[in-house]
Structures are given as structure tokens and as C-alpha cells.
VORO-265777 format. One record per residue: residue number from 1; chain; x negated, y, z of N, C-alpha, C in turn. Coordinates in steps of 0.1 Angstrom, whole numbers, plus 5000, padded with zeros to 4 digits. Example, Ala and Ser with C-alpha at 12.3 -4.5 7.8 and 13.67 -1.06 7.14 Angstrom:
n  chain  nxx  nyy  nzz  caxx  cayy  cazz  cxx  cyy  czz
1  A  4868  4943  5078  4877  4955  5078  4868  4967  5078 $
2  A  4872  4978  5071  4863  4989  5071  4871  5000  5079 $
//
This chain:
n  chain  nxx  nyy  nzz  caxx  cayy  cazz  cxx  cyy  czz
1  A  4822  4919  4894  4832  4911  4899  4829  4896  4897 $
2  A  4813  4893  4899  4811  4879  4894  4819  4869  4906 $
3  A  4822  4871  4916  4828  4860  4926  4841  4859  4924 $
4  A  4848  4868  4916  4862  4865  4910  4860  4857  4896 $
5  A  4853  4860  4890  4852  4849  4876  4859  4841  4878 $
6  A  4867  4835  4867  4871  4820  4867  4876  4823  4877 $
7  A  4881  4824  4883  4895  4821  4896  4908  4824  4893 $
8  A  4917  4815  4898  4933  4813  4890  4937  4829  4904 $
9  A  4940  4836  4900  4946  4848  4909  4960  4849  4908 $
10  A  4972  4849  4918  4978  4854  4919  4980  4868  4925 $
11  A  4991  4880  4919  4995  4889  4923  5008  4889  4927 $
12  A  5013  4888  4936  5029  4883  4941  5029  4902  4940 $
13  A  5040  4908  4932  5044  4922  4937  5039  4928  4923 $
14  A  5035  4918  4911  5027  4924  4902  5034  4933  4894 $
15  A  5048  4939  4894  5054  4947  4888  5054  4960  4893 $
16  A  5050  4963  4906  5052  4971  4912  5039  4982  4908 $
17  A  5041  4992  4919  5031  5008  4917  5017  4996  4917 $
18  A  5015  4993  4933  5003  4989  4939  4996  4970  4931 $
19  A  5008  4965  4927  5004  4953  4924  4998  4954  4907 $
20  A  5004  4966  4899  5006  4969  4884  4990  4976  4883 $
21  A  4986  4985  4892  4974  4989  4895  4961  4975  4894 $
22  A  4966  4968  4907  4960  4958  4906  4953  4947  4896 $
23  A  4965  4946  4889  4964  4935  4877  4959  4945  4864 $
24  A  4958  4958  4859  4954  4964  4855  4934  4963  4857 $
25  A  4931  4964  4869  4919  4963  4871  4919  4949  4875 $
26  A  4922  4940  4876  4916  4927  4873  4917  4920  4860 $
27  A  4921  4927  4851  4924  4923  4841  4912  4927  4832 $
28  A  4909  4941  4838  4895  4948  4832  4886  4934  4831 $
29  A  4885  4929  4837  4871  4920  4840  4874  4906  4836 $
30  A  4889  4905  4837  4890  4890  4829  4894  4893  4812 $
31  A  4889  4903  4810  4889  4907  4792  4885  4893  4782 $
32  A  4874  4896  4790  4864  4885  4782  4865  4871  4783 $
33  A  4876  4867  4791  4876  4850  4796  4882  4844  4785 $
34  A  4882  4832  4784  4888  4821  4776  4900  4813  4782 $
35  A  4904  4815  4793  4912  4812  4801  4924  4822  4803 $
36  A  4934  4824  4798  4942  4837  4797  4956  4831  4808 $
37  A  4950  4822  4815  4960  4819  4831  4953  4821  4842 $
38  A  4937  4829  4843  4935  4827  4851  4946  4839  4860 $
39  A  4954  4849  4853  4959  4853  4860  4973  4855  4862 $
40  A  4980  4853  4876  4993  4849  4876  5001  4860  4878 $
41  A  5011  4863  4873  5016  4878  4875  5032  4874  4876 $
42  A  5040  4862  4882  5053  4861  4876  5061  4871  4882 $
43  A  5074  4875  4873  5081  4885  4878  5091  4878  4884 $
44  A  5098  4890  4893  5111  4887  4902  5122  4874  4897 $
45  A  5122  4874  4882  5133  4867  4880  5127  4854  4876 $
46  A  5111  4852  4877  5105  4842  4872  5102  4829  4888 $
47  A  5103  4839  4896  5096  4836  4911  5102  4846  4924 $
48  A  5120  4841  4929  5124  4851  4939  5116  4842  4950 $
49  A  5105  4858  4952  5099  4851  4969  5106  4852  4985 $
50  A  5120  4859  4981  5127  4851  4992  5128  4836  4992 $
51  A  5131  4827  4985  5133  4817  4983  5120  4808  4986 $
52  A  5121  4801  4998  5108  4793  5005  5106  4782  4997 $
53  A  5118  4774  4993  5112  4762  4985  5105  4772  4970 $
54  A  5111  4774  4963  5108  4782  4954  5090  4782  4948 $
55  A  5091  4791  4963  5079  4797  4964  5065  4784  4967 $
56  A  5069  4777  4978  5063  4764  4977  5063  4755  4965 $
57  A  5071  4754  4955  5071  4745  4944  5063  4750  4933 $
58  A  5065  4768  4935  5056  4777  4926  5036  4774  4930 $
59  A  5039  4774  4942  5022  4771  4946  5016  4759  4940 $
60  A  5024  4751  4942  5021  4733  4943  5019  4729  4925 $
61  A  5028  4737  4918  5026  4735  4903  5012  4745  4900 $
62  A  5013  4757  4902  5004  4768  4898  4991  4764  4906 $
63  A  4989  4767  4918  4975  4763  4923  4964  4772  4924 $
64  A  4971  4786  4925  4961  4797  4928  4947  4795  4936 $
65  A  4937  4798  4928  4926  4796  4945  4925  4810  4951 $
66  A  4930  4826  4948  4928  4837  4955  4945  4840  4955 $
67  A  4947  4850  4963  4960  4851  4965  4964  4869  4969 $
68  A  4967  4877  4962  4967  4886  4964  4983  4895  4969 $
69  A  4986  4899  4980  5005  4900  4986  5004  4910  4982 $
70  A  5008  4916  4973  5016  4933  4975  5028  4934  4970 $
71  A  5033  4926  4971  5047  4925  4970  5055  4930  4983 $
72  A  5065  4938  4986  5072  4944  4996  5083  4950  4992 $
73  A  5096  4951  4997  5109  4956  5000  5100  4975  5004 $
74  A  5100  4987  4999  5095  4997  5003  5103  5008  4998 $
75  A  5100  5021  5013  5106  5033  5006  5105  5041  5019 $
76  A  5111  5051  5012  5111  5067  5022  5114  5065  5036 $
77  A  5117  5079  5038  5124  5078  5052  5137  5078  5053 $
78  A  5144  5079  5042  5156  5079  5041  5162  5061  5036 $
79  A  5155  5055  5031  5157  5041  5032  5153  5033  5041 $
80  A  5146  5038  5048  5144  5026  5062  5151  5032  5075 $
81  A  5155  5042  5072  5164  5044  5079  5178  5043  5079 $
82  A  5185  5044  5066  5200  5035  5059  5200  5021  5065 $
83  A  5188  5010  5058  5188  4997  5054  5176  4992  5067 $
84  A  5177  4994  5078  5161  4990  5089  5166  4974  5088 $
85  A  5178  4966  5086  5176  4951  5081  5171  4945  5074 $
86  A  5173  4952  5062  5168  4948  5047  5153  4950  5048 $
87  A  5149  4959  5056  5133  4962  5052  5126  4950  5065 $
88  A  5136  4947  5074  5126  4938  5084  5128  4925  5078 $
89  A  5142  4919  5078  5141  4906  5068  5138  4901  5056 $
90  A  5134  4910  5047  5134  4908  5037  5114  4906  5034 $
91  A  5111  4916  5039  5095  4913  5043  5093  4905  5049 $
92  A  5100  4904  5059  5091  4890  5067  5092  4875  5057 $
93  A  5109  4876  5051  5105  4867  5049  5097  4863  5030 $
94  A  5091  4875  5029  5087  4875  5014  5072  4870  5022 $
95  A  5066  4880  5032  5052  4879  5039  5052  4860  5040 $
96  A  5062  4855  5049  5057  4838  5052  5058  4830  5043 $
97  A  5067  4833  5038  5066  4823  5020  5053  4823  5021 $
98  A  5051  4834  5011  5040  4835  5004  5028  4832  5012 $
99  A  5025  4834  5023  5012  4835  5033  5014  4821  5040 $
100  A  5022  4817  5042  5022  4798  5047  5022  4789  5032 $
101  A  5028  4791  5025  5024  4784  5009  5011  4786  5007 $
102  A  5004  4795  5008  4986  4800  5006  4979  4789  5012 $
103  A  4984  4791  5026  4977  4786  5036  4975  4767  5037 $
104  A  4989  4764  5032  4991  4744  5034  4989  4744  5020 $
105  A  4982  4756  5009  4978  4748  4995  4968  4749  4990 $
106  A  4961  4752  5003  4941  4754  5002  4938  4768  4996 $
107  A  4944  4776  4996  4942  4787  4988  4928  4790  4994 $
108  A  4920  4796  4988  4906  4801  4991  4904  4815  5002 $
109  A  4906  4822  4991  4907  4835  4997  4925  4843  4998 $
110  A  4926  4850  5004  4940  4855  5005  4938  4870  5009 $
111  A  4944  4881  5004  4944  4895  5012  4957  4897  5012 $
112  A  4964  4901  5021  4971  4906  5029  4973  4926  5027 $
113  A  4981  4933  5023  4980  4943  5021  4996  4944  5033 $
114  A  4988  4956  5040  4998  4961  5046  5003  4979  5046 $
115  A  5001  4986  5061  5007  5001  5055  4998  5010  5067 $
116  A  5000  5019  5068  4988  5028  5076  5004  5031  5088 $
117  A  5015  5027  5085  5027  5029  5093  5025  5021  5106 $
118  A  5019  5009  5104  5017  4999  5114  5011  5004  5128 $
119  A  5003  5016  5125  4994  5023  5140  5011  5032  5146 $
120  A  5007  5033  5161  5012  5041  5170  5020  5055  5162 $
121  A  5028  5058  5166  5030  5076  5164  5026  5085  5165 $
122  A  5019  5081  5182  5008  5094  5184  4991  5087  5187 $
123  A  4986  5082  5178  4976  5077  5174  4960  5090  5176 $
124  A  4955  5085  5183  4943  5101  5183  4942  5091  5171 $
125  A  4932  5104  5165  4931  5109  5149  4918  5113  5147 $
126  A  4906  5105  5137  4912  5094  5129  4912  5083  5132 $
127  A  4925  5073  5130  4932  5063  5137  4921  5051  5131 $
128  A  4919  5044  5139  4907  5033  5139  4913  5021  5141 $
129  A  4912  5012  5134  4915  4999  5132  4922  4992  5146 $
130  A  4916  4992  5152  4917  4986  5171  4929  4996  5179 $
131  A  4935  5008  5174  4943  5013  5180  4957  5008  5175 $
132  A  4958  4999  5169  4974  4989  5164  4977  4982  5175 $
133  A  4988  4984  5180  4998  4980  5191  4995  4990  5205 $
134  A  4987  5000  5203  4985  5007  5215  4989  5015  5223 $
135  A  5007  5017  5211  5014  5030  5216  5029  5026  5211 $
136  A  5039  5033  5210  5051  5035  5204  5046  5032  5187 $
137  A  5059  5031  5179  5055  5030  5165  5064  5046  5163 $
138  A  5069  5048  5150  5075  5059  5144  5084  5055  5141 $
139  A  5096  5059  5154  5110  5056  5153  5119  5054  5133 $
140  A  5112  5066  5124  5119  5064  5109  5117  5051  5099 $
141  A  5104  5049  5108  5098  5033  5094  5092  5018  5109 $
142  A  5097  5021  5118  5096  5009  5126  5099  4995  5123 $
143  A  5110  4992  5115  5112  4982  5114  5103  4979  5099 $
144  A  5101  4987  5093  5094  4981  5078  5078  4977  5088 $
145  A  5073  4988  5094  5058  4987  5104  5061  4973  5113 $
146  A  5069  4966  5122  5071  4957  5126  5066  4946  5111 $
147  A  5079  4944  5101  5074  4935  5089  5058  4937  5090 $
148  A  5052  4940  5090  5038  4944  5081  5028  4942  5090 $
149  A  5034  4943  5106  5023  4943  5112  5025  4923  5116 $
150  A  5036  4916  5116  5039  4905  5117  5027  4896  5103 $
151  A  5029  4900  5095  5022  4895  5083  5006  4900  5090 $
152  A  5004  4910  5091  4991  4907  5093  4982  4897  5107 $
153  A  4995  4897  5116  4992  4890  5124  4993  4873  5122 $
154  A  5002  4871  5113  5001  4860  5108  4988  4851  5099 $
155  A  4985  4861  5093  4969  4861  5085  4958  4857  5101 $
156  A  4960  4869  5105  4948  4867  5117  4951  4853  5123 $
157  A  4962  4849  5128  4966  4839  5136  4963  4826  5129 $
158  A  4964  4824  5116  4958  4811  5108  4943  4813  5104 $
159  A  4938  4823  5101  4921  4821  5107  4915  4819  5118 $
160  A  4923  4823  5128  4917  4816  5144  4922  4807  5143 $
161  A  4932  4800  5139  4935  4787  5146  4928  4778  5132 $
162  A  4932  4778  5120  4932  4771  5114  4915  4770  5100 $
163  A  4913  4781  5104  4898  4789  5096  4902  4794  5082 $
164  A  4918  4799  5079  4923  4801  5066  4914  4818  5062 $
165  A  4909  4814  5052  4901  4828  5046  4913  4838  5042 $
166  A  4917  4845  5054  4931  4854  5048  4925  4869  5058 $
167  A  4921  4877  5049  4919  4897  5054  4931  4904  5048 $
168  A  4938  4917  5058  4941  4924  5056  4937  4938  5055 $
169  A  4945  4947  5046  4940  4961  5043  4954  4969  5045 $
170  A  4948  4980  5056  4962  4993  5057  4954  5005  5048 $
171  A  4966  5008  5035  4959  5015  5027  4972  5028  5033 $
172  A  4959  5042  5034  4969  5050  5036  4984  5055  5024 $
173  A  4991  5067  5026  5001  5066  5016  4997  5067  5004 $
174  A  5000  5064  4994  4997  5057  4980  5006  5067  4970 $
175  A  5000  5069  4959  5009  5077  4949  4999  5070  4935 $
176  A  5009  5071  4925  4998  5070  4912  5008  5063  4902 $
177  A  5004  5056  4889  5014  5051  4880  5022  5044  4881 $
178  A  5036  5044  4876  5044  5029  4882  5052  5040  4899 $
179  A  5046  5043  4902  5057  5052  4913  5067  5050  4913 $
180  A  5077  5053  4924  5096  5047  4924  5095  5061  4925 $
181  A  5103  5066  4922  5106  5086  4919  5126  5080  4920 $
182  A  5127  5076  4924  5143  5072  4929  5151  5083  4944 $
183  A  5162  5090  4938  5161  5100  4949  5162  5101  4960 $
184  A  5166  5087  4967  5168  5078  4981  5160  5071  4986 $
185  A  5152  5064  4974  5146  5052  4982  5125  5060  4975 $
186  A  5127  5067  4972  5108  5069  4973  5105  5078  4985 $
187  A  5088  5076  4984  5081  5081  4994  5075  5096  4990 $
188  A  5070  5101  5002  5067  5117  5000  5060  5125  4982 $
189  A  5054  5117  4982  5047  5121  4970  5057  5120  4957 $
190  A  5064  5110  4957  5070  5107  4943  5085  5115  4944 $
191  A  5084  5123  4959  5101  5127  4958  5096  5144  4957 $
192  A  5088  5146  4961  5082  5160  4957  5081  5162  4943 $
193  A  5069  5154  4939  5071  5154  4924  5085  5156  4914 $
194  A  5093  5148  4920  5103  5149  4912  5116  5159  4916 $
195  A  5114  5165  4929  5121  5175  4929  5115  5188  4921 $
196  A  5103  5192  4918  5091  5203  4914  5099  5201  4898 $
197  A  5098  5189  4891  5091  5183  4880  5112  5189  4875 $
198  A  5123  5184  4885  5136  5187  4879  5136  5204  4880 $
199  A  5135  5208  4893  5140  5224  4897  5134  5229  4885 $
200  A  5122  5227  4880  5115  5238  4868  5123  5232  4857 $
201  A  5131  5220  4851  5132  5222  4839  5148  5227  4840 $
202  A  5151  5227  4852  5170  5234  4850  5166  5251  4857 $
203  A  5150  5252  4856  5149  5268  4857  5157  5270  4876 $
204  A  5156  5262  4888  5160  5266  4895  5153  5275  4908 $
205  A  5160  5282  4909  5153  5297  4919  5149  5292  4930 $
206  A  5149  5278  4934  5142  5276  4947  5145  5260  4947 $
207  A  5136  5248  4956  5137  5238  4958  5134  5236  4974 $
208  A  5143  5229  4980  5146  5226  4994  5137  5211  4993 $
209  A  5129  5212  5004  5123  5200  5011  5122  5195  5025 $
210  A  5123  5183  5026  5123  5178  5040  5116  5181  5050 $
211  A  5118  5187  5062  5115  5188  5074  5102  5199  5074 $
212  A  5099  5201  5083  5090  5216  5087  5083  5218  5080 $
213  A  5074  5210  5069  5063  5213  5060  5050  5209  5067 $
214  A  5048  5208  5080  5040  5209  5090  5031  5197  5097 $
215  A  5038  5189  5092  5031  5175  5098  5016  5172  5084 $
216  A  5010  5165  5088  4998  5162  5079  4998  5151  5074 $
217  A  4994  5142  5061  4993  5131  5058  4981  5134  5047 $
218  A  4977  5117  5047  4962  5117  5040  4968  5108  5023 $
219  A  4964  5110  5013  4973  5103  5003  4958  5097  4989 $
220  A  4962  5087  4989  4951  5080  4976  4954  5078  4966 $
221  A  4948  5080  4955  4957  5072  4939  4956  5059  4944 $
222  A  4965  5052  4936  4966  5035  4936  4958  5029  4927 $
223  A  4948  5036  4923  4937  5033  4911  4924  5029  4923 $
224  A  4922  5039  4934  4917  5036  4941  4916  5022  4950 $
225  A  4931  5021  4954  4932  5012  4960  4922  4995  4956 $
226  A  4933  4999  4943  4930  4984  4935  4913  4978  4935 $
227  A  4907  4990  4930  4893  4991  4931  4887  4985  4945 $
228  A  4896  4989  4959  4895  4986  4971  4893  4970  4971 $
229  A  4906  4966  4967  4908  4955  4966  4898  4941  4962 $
230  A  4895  4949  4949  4884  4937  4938  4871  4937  4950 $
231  A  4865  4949  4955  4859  4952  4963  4858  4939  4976 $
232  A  4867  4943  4984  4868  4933  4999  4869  4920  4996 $
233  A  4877  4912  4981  4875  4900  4980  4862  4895  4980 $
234  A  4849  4904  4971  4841  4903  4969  4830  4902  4981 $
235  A  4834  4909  4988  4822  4918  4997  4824  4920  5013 $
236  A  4836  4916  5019  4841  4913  5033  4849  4901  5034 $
237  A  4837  4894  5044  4842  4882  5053  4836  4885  5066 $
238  A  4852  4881  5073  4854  4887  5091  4843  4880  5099 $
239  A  4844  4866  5089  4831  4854  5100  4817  4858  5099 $
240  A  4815  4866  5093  4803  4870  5091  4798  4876  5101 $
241  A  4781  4875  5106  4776  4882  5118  4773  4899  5114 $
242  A  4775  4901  5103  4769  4916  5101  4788  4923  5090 $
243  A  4797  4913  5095  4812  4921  5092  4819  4931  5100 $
244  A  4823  4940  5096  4828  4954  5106  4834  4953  5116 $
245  A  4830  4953  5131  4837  4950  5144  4842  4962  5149 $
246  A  4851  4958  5158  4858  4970  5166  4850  4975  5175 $
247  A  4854  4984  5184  4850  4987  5193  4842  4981  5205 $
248  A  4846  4969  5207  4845  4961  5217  4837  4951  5211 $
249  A  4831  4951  5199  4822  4938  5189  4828  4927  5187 $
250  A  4845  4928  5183  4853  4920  5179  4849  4920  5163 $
251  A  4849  4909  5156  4852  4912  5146  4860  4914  5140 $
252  A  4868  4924  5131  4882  4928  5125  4886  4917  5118 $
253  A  4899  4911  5114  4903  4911  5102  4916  4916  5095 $
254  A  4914  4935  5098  4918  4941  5091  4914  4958  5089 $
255  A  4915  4958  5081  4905  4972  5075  4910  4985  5067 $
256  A  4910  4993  5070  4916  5008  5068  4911  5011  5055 $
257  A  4916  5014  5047  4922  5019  5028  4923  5035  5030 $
258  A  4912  5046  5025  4920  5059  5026  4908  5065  5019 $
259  A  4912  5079  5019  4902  5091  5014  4893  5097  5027 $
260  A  4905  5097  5039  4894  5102  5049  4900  5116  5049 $
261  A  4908  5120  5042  4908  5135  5040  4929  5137  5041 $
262  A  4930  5143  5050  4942  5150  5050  4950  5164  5046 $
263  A  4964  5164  5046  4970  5175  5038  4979  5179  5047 $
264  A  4981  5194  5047  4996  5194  5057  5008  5193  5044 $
265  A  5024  5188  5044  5029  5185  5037  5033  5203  5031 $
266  A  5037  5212  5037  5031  5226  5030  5025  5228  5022 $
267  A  5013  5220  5024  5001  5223  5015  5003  5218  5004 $
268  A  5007  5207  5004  5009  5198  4992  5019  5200  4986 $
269  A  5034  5204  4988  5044  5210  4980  5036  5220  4973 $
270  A  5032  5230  4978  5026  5245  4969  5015  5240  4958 $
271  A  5010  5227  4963  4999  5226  4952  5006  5221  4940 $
272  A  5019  5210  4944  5021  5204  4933  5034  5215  4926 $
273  A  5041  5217  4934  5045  5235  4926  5035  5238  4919 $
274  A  5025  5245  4923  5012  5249  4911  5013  5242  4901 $
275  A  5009  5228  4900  5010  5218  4886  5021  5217  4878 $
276  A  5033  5218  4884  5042  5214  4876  5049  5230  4871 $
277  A  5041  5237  4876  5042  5251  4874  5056  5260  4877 $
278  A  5058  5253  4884  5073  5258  4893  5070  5271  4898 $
279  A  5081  5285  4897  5075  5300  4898  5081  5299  4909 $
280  A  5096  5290  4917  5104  5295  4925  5101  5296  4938 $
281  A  5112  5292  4946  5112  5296  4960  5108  5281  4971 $
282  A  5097  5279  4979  5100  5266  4987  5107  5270  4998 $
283  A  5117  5259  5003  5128  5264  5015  5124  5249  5025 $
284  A  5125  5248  5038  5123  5239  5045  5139  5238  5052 $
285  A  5139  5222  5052  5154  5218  5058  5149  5211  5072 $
286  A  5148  5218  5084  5140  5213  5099  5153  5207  5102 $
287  A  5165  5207  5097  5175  5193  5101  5169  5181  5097 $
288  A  5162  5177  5086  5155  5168  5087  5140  5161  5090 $
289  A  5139  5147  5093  5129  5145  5098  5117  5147  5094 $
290  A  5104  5150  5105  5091  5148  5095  5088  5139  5099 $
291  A  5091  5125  5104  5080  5112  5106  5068  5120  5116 $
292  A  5059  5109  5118  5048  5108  5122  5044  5122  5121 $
293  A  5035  5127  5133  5035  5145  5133  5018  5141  5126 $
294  A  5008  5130  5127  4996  5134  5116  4995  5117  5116 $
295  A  4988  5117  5100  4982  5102  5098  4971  5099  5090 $
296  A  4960  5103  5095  4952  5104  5090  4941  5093  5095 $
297  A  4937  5080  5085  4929  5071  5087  4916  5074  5090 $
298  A  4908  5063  5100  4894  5065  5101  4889  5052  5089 $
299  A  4883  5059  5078  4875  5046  5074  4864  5045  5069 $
300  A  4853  5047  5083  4844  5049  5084  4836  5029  5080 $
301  A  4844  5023  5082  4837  5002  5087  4839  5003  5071 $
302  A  4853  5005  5062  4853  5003  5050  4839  5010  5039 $
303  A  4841  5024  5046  4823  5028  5039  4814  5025  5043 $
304  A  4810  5017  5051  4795  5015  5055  4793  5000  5044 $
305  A  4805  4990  5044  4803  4983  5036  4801  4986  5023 $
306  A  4801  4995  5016  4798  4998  5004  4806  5004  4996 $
307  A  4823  5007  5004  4837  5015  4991  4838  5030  4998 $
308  A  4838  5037  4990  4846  5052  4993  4854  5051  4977 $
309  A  4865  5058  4984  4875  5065  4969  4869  5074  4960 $
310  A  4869  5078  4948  4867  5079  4940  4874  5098  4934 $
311  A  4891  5092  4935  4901  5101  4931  4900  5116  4935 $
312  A  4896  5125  4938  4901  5135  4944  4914  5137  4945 $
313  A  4925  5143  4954  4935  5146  4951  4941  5151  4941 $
314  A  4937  5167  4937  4938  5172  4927  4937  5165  4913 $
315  A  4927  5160  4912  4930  5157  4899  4940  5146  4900 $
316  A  4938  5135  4910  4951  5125  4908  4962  5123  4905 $
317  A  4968  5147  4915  4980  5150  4912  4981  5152  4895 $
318  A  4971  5155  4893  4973  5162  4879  4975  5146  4870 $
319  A  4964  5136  4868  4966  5126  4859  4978  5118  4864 $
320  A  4985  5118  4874  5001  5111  4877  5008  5123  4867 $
321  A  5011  5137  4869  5019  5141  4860  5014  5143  4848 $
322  A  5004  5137  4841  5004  5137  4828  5012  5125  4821 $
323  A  5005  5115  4831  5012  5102  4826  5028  5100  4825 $
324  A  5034  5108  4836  5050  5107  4839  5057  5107  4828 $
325  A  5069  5101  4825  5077  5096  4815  5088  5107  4822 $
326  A  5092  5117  4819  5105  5122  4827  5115  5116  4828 $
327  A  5118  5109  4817  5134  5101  4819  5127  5090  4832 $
328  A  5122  5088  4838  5117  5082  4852  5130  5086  4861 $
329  A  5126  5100  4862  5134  5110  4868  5146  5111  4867 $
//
């Protein structure tokens, strides 16, 4: 991580699953510094990044030179479909704060983290960087995918116009420590878990799950990700003649986060049943939705540059439920 040394880092989102991950492994490497500001982590009540002045007066005193966004308003299918306002305004306007304060305060480098929700619905598979805006979105998380694909376009749009060093990353769905296991507002992984993780301790004869079982998704630890992260600050710049182009020998600036490897959600109930050692019954509720029928990333530009994941699934499932705190739950 010698090109991160010495650099004042912000984490906007640093409390969260993906930003807690993050600062965990940048922290690895600033062990040894003498400088114990180079890294910035404020929380919610220290720095609300709705708040534009705020957020601008936070830059202008602090003075970040890297800038890392994973901060986001996020959740299931059942909260962006309740709240589709809250998840479009509230991102966008956490994304421009923070990504125009970067930008009018010289920030260096900037990464942009977005969501693998941003490609089409019916996306041929595996979905490749260059197929974003080519189709319909997925009517259940559209307005969060609008947010996200807005931010990334805003990144892109001040590097062409203005030469601001700002890359984006769509990491596929994400699971790992720090998880929202909240009965309404988490995503597939953390609501399984926690249905598997209750039905076995009240001994119940069967657990109902959303929608057919039947659609596919591809899932990473967030240990990975982060790793991702330290990585592309390091090691991808879009201006470069030998940086990952699309199809057409554009250069990207943004880049697909995944394992490469998919699950049907069937498959994945029964395995994490197996772990949490639940004997009962799985029941499917096809009144509800499955989202996106597959989403499975191509990220073939991210490995040629030098990252593959690490995690296997299995074990991932297994070291999230070792770690889990039940009263989470």
C-alpha cells in the first residue's frame, strides 16, 4: 500500500458493513504511522452528509487528499420499495455533497462505490461494464440504481470535463461483518441468515422465504471488497494507455467488484440451513417478489489488472456466522 502512505483518507459511510470493512483494512497498513489523522472516519452525528454547507466546511477544515464514498441510504426489496423517495433523495444528495466538495477541494484521488443494481434487468450474463443504460432497470430497487448510477456519472462527468481523478466500482451483493440483519430494511443474505439463525433457536418446523428460490445471484464477503478497494486506488488509472477499455476501446471509469461465481437463491437458503444447522422445512412465498431473474458480474478487466477475491463462499458463510452477535437479531 506504499501510494496510500501518508495520505489524509477519508471514509464517508465509515460506520457502516462496507465502509467498517474498509477502515479496518486501511488501518492494517497505517499501524505503523506517526500520524494517527491520517485517517478520517467521522460519524453521522459528527458530519450529517445531507447537509451541503456542512459537508463543504468539513472539507475546507479537514483537507482529505483521497476520498473514499461508501456511505449510502441501503436495503432490501422491501425498503426500496416502501421508501423509493428516501432512497433517491437522500443518495443523491449524500453522492453531490460529498463528490463536488472532493472535487472544488483538490482532492487527489476519489472512488466512487456504487451497486451491481445499476445494469439492466435483463442484462446477458456476465454483465460487462459497457451494458449500463442498455435496457430497463429492476422495477424493486430502481430508484436506489437511478441514485448510484447518477453518482457515477457525476464522477465520470468531472473527469472529462474537469480532469478530477474520481473511479468508480459496482461491487456485486455484499455480505460480511457489521451487516443490517433488520427485518425490513436488509438484503438477501443478512435476512436469510437471520431467519435460519431465529427458526432454529424457537425450534421452528419450517421457515418461509421470499419468492421462487429460483432466480440467481453472485455474493462476496466485504473483506473482499475492501481489499478491492486499497487495490484500484493503487493500481487503476482510466487515463492510462494500458487501463481496462470497453468494448469499443473506450476507456472505463468504472469497474465491476465480484467473485465471478453465482448461486440460485435455493441453493443458498439450503446451504446456510446446513450452517446454522436448521433440521426444518424450506417453504417458498411466489406472492413475493424475486427481483432481477440473474446477476451475475463479468469481471474479467478487474482480473487482468491484478485482483481476484479471495473468500470462497462457504467459508465466508461460515466466518459471518461465527462472528454474529445474536442479540443483532
Amino acid at each position: 500500500m506504499g501510494k496510500l502512505k501518508n495520505q489524509k483518507i477519508f471514509i464517508a459511510g465509515a460506520s457502516g458493513m462496507v465502509g467498517n470493512a474498509i477502515k479496518k483494512a486501511i488501518s492494517n497498513y497505517h499501524r505503523d504511522s506517526k500520524n494517527k489523522n491520517l485517517l478520517l472516519t467521522p460519524s453521522r452525528q459528527e458530519l450529517n452528509l445531507l447537509d451541503s454547507m456542512l459537508v463543504k466546511n468539513w472539507f475546507a477544515k479537514n483537507k482529505p487528499s483521497i476520498v473514499i464514498l461508501a456511505a449510502a441510504k441501503v436495503g432490501g426489496i422491501l425498503a426500496n420499495t416502501k421508501y423509493p423517495a428516501d432512497f433517491l433523495i437522500e443518495n443523491i444528495k449524500i453522492q453531490t455533497n460529498i463528490i463536488e466538495s472532493a472535487w472544488s477541494q483538490g482532492v487527489k484521488r476519489f472512488l466512487f462505490l456504487g451497486s451491481s443494481c445499476i445494469y439492466p434487468k435483463h442484462s446477458p450474463q456476465p454483465i460487462k461494464e459497457e451494458f449500463l443504460l442498455n435496457n430497463n432497470l429492476e422495477r424493486t430497487n430502481e430508484y436506489y440504481a437511478i441514485a448510484k448510477i447518477a453518482g457515477l456519472k457525476l464522477c465520470e462527468s468531472l473527469r472529462t470535463q474537469y480532469g478530477f481523478d474520481a473511479i468508480s466500482l459496482m461491487p456485486t451483493n455484499l455480505y460480511g461483518p457489521n451487516d443490517n440483519y433488520h427485518p425490513e430494511n436488509s438484503h438477501v443474505m443478512a435476512a436469510l441468515i437471520r431467519k435460519f439463525l431465529i427458526a432454529k433457536k424457537k425450534k421452528l418446523p419450517s421457515v418461509t422465504c421470499w419468492g421462487s428460490g429460483l432466480v440467481f445471484r453472485e455474493f462476496m464477503h466485504v473483506e473482499d471488497l475492501a481489499e478491492a478497494i486499497i487495490f484500484c486506488l493503487e493500481n487503476w488509472y482510466p487515463s492510462k494507455k494500458d487501463a481496462p477499455k470497453d468494448s469499443l476501446g473506450n476507456n472505463l471509469n468504472h469497474l465491476n467488484i465480484g467473485t465471478g461465481e453465482e448461486i440460485s437463491i435455493k441453493e443458498l437458503a439450503a446451504k446456510i440451513a446446513k450452517f446454522t444447522e436448521f433440521k426444518g422445512e424450506i417453504l417458498w412465498d411466489k406472492s413475493k417478489p424475486d427481483g432481477t431473474p440473474q446477476k451475475k458480474l463479468d469481471v474479467s478487466r478487474i482480473n487482468r489488472l491484478g485482483w481476484k477475491s479471495k473468500i470462497d463462499l462457504d467459508s465466508g458463510i461460515q466466518k459471518t456466522l461465527s462472528n454474529l452477535n445474536l442479540s443483532e437479531l
